[in-house]
C-alpha positions in Angstrom: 7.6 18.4 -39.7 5.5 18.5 -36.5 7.3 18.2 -32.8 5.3 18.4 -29.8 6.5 18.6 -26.3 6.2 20.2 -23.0 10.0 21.2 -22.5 13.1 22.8 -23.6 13.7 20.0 -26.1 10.7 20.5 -28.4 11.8 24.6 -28.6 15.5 23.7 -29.8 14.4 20.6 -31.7 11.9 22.8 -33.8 14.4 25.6 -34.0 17.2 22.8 -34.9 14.7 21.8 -37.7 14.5 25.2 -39.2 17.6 27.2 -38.6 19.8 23.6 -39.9 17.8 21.9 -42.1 14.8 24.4 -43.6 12.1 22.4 -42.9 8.8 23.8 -42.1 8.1 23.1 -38.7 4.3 23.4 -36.9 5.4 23.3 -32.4 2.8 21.8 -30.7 3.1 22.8 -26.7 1.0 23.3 -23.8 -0.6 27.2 -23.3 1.7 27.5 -20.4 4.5 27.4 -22.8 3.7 30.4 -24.8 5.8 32.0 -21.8 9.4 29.8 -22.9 11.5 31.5 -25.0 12.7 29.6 -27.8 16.5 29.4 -28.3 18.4 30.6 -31.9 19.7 28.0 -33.1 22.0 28.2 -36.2 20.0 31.2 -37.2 20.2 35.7 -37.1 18.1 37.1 -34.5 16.5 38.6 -36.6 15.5 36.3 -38.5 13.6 34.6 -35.7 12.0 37.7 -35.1 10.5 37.6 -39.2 9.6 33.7 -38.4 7.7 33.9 -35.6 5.8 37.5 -37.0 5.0 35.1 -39.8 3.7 32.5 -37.7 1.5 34.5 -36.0 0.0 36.0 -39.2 -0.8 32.9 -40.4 -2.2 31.4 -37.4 -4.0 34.9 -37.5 -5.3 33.9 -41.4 -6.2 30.5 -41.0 -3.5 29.0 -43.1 -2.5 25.9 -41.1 -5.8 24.4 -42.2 -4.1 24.6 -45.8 -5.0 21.9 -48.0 -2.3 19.5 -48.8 -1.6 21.1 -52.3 -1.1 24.1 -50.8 1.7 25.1 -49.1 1.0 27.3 -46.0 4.2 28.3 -44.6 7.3 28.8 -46.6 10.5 26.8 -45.8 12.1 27.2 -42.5 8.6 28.6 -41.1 7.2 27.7 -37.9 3.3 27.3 -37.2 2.8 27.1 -33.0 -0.3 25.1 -31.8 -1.2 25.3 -28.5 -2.8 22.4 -26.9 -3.3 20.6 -23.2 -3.6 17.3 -24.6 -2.3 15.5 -27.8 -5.9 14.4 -28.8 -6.5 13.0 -32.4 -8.3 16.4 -33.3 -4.8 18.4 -32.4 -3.0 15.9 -34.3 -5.2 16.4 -37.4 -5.1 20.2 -37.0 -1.2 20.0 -36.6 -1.1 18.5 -40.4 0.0 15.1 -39.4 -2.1 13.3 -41.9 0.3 15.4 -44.5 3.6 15.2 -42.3 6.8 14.1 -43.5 8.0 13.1 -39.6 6.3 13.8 -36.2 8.6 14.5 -32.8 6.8 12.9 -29.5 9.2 14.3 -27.2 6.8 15.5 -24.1 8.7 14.3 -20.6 5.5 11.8 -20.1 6.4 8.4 -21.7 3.0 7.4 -21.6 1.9 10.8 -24.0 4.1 10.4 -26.3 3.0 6.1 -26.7 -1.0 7.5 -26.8 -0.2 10.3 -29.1 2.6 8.1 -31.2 -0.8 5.1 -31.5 -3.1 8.0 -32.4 -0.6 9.5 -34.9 0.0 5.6 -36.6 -3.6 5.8 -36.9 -4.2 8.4 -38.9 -1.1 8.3 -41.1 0.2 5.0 -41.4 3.2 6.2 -43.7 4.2 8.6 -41.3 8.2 9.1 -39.9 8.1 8.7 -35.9 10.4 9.6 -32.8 9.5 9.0 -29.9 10.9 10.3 -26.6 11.2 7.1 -24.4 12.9 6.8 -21.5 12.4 3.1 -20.5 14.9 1.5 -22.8 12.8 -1.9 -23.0 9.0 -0.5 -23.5 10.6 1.3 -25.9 11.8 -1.8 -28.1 8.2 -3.7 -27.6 6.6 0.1 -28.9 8.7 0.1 -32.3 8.0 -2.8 -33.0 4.4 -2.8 -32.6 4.3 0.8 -34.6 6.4 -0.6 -37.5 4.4 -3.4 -37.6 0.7 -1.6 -37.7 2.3 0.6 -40.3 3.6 -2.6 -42.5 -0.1 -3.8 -42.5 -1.6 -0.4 -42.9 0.7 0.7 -45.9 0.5 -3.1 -47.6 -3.3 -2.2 -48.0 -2.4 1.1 -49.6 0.3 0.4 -51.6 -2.0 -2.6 -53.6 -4.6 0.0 -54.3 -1.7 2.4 -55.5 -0.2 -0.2 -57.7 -3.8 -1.5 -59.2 -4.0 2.1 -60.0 -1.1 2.5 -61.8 0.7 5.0 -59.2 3.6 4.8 -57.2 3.2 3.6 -53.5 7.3 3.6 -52.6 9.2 6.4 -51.8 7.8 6.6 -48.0 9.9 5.8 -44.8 7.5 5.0 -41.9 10.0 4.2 -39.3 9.8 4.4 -36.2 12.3 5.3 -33.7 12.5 5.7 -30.0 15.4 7.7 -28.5 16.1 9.1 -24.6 17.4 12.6 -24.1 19.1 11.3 -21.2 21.3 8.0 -22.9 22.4 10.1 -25.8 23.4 13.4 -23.3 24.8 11.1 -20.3 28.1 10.0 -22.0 29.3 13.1 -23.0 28.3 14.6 -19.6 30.5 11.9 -17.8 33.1 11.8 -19.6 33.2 15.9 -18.8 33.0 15.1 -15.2 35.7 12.7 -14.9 38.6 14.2 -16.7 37.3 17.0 -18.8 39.4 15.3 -21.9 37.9 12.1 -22.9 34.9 12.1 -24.8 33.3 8.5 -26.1 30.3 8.0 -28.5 29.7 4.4 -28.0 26.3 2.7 -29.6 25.4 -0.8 -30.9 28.7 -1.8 -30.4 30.3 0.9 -31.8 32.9 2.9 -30.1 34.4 6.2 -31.0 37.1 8.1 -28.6 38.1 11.7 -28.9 40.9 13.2 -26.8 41.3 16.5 -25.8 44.8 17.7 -25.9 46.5 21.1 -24.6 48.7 23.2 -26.7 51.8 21.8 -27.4 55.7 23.5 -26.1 57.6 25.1 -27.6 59.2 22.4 -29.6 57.1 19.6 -29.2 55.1 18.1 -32.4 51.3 17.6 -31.1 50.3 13.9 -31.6 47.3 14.1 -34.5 45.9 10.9 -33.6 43.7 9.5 -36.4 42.4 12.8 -37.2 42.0 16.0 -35.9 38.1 16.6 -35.1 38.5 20.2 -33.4 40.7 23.1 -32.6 39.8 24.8 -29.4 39.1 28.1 -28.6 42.4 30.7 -29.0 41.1 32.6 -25.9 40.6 30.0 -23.4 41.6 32.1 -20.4 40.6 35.4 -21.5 37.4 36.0 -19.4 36.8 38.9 -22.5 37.3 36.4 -25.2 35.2 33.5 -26.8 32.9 31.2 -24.9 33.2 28.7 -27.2 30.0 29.0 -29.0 28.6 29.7 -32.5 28.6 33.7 -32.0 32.4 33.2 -30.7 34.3 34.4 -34.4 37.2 33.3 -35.4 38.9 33.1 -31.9 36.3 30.1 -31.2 36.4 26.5 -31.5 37.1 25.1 -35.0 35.0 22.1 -36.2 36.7 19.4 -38.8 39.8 21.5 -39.9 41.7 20.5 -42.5 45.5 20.1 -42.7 46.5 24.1 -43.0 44.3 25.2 -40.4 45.9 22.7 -37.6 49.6 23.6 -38.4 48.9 27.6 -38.4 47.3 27.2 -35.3 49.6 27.7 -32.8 48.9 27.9 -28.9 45.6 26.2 -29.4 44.2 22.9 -27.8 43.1 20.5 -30.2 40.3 17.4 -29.8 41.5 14.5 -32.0 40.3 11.1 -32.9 41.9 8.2 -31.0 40.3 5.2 -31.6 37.1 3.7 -33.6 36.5 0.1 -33.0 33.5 -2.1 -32.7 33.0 -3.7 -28.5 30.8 -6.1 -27.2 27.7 -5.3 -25.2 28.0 -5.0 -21.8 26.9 -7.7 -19.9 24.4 -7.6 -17.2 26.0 -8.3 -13.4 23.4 -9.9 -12.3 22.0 -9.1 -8.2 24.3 -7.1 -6.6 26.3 -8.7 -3.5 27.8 -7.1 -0.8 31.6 -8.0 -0.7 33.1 -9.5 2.5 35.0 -6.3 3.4 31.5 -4.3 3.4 30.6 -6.7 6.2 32.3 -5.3 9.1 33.8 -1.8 9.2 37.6 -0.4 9.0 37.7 -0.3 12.7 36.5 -4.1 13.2 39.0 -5.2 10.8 41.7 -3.6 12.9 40.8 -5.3 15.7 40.3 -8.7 14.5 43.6 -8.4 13.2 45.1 -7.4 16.5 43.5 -10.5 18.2 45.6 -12.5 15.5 48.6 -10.9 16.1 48.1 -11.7 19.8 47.1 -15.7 19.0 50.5 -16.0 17.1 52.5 -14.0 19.8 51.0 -16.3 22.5 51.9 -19.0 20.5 55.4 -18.5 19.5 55.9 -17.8 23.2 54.0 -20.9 24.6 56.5 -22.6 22.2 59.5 -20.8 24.0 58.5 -21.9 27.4 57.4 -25.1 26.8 59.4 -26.9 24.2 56.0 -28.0 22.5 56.0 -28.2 18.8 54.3 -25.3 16.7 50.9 -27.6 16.1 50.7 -28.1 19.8 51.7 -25.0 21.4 49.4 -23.2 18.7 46.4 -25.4 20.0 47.3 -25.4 23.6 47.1 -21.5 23.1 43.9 -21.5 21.8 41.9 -24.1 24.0 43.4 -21.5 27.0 42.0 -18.8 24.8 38.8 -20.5 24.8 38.7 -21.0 28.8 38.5 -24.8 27.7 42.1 -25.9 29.3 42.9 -27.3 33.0 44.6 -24.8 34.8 48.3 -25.0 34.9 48.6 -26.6 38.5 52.3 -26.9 38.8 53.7 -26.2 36.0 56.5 -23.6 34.9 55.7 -20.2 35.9 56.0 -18.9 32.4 53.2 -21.5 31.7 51.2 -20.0 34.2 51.6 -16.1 32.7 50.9 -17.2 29.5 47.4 -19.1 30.1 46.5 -16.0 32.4 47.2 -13.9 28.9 45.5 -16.5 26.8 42.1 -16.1 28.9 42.7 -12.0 29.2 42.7 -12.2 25.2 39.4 -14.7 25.3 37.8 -12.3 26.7 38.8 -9.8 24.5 37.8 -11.9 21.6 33.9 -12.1 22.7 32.8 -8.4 22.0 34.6 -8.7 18.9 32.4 -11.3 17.9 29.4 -9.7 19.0 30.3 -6.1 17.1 31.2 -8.6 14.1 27.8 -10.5 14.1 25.9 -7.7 15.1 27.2 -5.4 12.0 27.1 -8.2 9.4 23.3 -8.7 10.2 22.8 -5.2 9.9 24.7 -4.6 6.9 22.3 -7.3 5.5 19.3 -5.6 6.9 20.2 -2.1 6.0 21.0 -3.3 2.0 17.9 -1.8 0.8 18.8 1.6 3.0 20.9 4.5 1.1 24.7 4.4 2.0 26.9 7.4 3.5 29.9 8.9 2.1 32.7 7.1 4.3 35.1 8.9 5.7 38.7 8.8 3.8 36.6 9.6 0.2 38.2 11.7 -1.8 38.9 11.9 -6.2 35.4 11.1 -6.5 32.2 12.9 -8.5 29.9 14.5 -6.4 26.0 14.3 -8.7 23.4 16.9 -7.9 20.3 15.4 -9.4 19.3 11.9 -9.8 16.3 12.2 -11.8 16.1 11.1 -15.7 19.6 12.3 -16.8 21.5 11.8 -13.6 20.3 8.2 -13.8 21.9 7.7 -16.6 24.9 9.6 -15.7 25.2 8.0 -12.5 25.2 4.5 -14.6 27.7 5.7 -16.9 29.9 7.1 -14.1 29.9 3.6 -12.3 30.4 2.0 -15.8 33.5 3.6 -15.5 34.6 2.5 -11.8 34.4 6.6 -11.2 33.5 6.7 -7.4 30.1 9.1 -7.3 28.1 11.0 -4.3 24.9 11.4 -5.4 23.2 14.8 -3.7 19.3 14.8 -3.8 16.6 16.7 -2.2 13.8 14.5 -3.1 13.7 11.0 -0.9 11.8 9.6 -4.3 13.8 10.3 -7.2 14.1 8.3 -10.0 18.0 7.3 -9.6 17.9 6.7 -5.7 16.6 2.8 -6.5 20.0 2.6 -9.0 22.1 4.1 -6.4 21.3 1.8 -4.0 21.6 -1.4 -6.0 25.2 0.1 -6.7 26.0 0.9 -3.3 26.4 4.8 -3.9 26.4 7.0 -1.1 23.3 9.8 -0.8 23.4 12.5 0.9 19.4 13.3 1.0 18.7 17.3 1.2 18.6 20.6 -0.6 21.8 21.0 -1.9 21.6 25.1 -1.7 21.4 24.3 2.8 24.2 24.6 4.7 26.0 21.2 5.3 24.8 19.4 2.4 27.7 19.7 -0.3 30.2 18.8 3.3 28.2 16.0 3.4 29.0 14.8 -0.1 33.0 15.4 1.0 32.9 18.6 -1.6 36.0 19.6 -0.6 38.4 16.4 -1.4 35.9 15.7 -4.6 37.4 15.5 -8.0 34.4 17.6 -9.9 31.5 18.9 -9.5 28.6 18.0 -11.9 25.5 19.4 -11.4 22.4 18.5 -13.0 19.1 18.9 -11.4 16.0 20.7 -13.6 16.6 24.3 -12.2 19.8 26.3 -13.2 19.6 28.8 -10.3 20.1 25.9 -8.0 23.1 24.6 -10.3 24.9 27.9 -10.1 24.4 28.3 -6.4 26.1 24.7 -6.3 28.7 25.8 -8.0 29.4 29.0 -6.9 29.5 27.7 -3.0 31.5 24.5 -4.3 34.2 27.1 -5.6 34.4 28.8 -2.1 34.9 25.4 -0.5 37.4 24.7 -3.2 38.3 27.4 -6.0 40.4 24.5 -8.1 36.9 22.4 -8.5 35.9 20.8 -11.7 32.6 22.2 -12.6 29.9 21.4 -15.1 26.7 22.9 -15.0 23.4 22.1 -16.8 21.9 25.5 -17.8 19.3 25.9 -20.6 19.4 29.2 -21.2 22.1 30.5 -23.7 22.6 33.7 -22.9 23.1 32.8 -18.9 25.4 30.0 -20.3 27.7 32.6 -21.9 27.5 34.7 -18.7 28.1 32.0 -16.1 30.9 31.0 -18.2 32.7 33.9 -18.5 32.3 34.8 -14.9 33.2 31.8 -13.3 36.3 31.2 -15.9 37.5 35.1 -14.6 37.2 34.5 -11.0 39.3 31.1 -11.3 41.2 31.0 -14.5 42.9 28.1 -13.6 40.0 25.6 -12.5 38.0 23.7 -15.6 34.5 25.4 -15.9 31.9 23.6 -18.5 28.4 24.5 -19.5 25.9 22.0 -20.9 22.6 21.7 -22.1 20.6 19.1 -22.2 18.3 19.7 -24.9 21.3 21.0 -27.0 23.5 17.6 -26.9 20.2 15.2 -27.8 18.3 18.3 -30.3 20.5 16.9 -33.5 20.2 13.4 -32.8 15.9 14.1 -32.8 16.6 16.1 -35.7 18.3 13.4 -37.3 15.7 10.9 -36.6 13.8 12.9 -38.3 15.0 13.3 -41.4 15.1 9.4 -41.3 19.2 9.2 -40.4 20.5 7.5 -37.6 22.7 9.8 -35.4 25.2 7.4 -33.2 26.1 10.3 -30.6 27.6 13.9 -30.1 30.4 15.5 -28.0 30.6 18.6 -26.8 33.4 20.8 -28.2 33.8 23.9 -25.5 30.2 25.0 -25.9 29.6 23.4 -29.5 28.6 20.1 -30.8 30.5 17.6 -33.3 27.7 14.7 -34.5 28.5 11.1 -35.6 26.4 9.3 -38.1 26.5 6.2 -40.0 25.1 6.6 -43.5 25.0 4.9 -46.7 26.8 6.6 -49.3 24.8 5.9 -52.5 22.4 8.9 -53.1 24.7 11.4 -52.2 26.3 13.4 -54.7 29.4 14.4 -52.3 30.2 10.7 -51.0 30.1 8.8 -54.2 32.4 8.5 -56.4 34.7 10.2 -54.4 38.0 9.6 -52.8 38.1 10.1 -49.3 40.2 12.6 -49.9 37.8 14.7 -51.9 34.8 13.6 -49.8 36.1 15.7 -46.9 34.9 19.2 -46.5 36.3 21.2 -43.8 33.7 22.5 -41.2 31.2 20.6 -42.3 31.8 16.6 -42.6 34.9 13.8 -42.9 34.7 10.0 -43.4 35.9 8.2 -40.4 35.6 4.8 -41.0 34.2 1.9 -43.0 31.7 -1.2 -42.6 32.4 -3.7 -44.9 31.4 -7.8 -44.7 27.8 -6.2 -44.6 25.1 -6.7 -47.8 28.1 -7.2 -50.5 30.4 -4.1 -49.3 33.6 -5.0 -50.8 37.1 -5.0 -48.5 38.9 -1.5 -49.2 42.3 -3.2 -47.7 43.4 -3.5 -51.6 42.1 -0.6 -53.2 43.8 2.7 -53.7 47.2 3.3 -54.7 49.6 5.7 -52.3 47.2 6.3 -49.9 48.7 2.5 -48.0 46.5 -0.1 -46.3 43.7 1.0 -43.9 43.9 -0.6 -40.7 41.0 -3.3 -39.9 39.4 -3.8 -36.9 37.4 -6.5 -35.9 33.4 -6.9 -37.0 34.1 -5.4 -40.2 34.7 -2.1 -39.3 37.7 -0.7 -41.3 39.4 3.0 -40.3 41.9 5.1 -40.7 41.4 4.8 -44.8 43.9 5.9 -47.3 42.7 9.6 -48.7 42.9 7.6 -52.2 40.1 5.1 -51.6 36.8 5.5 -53.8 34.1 5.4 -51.9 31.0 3.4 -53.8 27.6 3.4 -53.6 27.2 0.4 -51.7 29.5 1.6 -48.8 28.4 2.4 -45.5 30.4 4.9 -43.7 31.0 6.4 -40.6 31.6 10.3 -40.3 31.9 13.5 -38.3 30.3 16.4 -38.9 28.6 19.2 -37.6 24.9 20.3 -37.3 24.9 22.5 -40.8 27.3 19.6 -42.8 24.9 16.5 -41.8 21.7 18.9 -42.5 23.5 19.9 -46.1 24.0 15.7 -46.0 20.7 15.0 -45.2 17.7 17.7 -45.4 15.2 17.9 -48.1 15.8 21.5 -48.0 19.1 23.3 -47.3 19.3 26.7 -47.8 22.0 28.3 -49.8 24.4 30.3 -47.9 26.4 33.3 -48.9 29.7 32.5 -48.2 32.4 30.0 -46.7 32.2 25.9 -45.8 29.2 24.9 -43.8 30.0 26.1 -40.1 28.4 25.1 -36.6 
């Protein structure tokens, strides 16, 4: 496997790649990266400390210049190449002419296309992801790299076959995935309520809740299934953070049965709902609505002028016997100054058309303000908006570039009112949060005055996202004197500073929701995935922990087919969710099994909640949980054996 990138992503994807799945892994980076620390992942300190010793003897020897029936590095190894530019020399010296998959994942679109064309070039039968953050170049690029590869390997595979070998066996997708879309839902849905988590992709849906202990005497509700138990030490500042070093007292992924009823006084995440939804459909250019016009203010007084017409009118009717038609337009030619005077007529007359004129002329600065502000509402639609003044239960965003785009799109998906903060007048996500009419509050959000701005102290949560983690905790931290009961999620890289921040903050206020998440460690499995040619449809955070979705078929795996559902499921590692059926022959389950009752359909084929009894086929195409180590034992080429217990985080 070769990844190269310029970020935290291509450190945990190549780290995901050996500590999960064993593969040999050559890092392509920059020189200034030599500096980054690569985080463990899945793996013994020291055993990172024996890779990269062994990395740098055999970058020392010469041996990634191996010849391809030689291997160079033994499994799990990496090989680090440092490199300015991905030229077709680096690529060649990286092994990709002998690669199973190569990661483009720099944060430059436009490397990752030259490199990806380069790469196609010299190994048409070559396994690509690509790190794309324009959705729709993105489609145009995959299809332009799966077809050069069809025409390349055609040639290849006729010379193969007139030689009597075997051209098949070779998967030269490619596929084109954005760190932010697959980390912005799950960093949302933390925002908004800190319990609902969604995985939703080409129309499928999936909906985790996250549910508190139960009381004494209540019966938690299971759901569908029970995906997670939470941590047993949630508000012990001295107890687990929720990650893979936190023991037993840490979050449990994909218990079975016996492990949910003995454990007692912890929260649990469950399934709620898998169902198939349409694709959203575009809203077209955005309008201002009428009350966006005219302010709060303006309103008000147009609607005391009203009150005053009808007042002047029910009286005019009391004076002069008129009907209401007539008095009502009597009134209003007086209001308009358009009336004779009333020349000896009842004195009440006389009052009244003096009031009518007095209102008139109250009326014509109302008119003015009103034109005057509906042009400039016009004229100021391509200008940021303010936070108004009676906001309050909304999301205040720190960051708008790549990932708070998205975020921001998602959080607006949802009808969640948002204040974005950003420092730099030309971020990415200013241009979205102007066509959606959120208000900005431009400036550094560590100054005095900027998080008031935002309304930080009536705000529901705080999520804060921008590239630097010193400048999310110092968000944080001042949010939290503003408001100590804040919901806060920060974006921090680092592990060990995670762990710290975490336990600090969730000391100094046990009872206000604190979450850390990284990035690079929702969207690393997903890559990883990619790459060992499996689709990954989305992650969720559990505490700090990640729970994977993935469609797969179940023919050529030894412990899907032929296997009940029932027996398919391994705790801690994977369980069958749900199955696609209508699709290539797959036959409807709704008959099959005995005692286990009839799975419940929904619509476009997709059939869950399946009886434990039901054989699961070759030809099925399922949907399951699991987590990194369960899809890698699913999945990889190479999993290595492990002393003891299910396949863990």
């Amino acid at each position: 496997m070769v990844v190269a990138g310029d970020d935290a992503l291509a450190h945990r994807l190549a780290a995901e790649l050996r500590g999960v799945y064993g593969e040999r892994v050559t890092l392509v980076v920059p020189p200034a990266q030599r500096r980054v620390r690569p985080p463990v992942v899945g793996r013994a300190r020291g055993s990172t400390l024996f890779d990269r010793v062994s990395a740098a003897v055999n970058r020392a020897a010469g041996n990634g210049d191996a010849p391809p029936g030689r291997t160079a590095e033994p499994p799990g190894s990496e090989r680090v190449l440092e490199a300015a530019e991905l030229t077709e020399a680096v690529l060649a010296e990286a092994g990709v002419e002998r690669a199973a998959a190569l990661a483009l994942v720099h944060d430059d679109d436009e490397a990752n296309i030259r490199a990806a064309l380069t790469a196609r070039r010299l190994n048409p039968r070559l396994r690509l992801v690509i790190r794309l953050y324009n959705r729709r170049l993105g489609e145009h690029i995959k299809e332009l790299l799966d077809q050069a590869s069809a025409l390349a390997t055609a040639g290849i595979d006729d010379v193969t076959a007139s030689g009597g070998g075997d051209g098949g066996g070779f998967d030269a997708s490619t596929t084109v995935l954005s760190d932010a879309d697959t980390a912005a839902p799950a960093l949302a849905a933390t925002a908004v309520a800190g319990t609902s988590k969604v995985v939703q992709t080409d129309g499928l849906m999936l909906r985790a809740v996250e549910r508190p202990p139960p009381g004494p005497g209540e019966v938690a509700d299971p759901g569908l299934c029970t995906l997670a138990l939470l941590s047993a030490t949630t508000n012990d500042p001295a107890g687990a953070d929720g990650s893979e070093s936190s023991g037993p007292q840490g979050p449990r992924l994909l218990p079975d049965e016996r492990a949910v009823a003995a454990a007692t006084g912890r929260g649990t995440v469950v399934l709620e709902t898998v169902s198939y939804t349409a694709p959203a459909v575009s809203g077209g250019r955005s309008v201002p609505p009428f009350a966006s016009l005219v302010s709060r203010r303006l309103r008000w007084s147009f609607a005391g002028l009203v009150g005053c017409v009808i007042g002047l009118a029910v009286a005019s009717m009391a004076v002069t016997r008129e009907p209401p038609l007539q008095a009502t337009y009597l009134t209003l030619l007086d209001l308009f100054a358009i009336n004779n005077p009333a020349i000896g007529e009842p004195v009440g007359r006389q009052v009244l058309q003096l009031f009518s004129g007095l209102v008139g002329l109250l009326l014509l600065p109302v008119l003015l303000a009103a034109v005057l502000e509906a042009l400039g509402t016009f004229r100021s639609g391509s200008a940021l908006r303010k936070p108004p003044r009676g906001l309050s239960g909304h999301v205040v965003l720190l960051g708008v570039g790549k990932i708070g785009t998205r975020v921001l799109a998602r959080l607006r998906e949802l009808n969640i009112p948002v204040v974005c903060v950003e420092a730099d007048p030309e971020a990415r996500g200013l241009a979205l949060a102007r066509r959606l009419r959120v208000p900005v509050v431009l400036g550094d959000v560590t100054q005095e005055g900027v998080l008031e701005a935002a309304k930080i102290h009536r705000a529901h949560s705080l999520l804060a996202l921008t590239s630097a983690d010193t400048t999310n905790l110092e968000a944080a931290l001042y949010a939290r004197t503003v408001r100590p009961d804040l919901r806060v999620v920060l974006r921090l890289y680092d592990d060990d500073f995670a762990t710290a921040v975490y336990r600090t903050l969730r000391a100094a206020h046990p009872q206000a929701l604190t979450r850390s998440r990284s990035v690079s460690h929702l969207t690393a499995p997903a890559f990883a995935g990619a790459m060992m040619g499996r689709q990954i449809l989305g992650a969720i955070p559990v505490e700090r922990r990640v729970l994977l979705f993935a469609a797969i078929e179940v023919g050529g795996h030894a412990q899907l087919e032929g296997r009940t559902v029932g027996e398919a499921f391994r705790a801690g590692a994977w369980r069958v969710l749900a199955l696609e059926t209508g699709v290539g022959g797959r036959r409807d389950p709704a008959g099959s099994g005995g005692g286990g009752g009839v799975p419940q359909r929904a619509p476009s084929g997709l059939v869950w909640d399946l009886p434990p009894s039901y054989v699961l086929r070759a030809e099925d195409r399922v949907v399951l949980a699991a987590t990194r180590r369960g899809l890698a034992e699913l999945l990889g080429r190479r999993v290595r054996e492990r002393s003891a217990g299910p396949p863990g985080e």
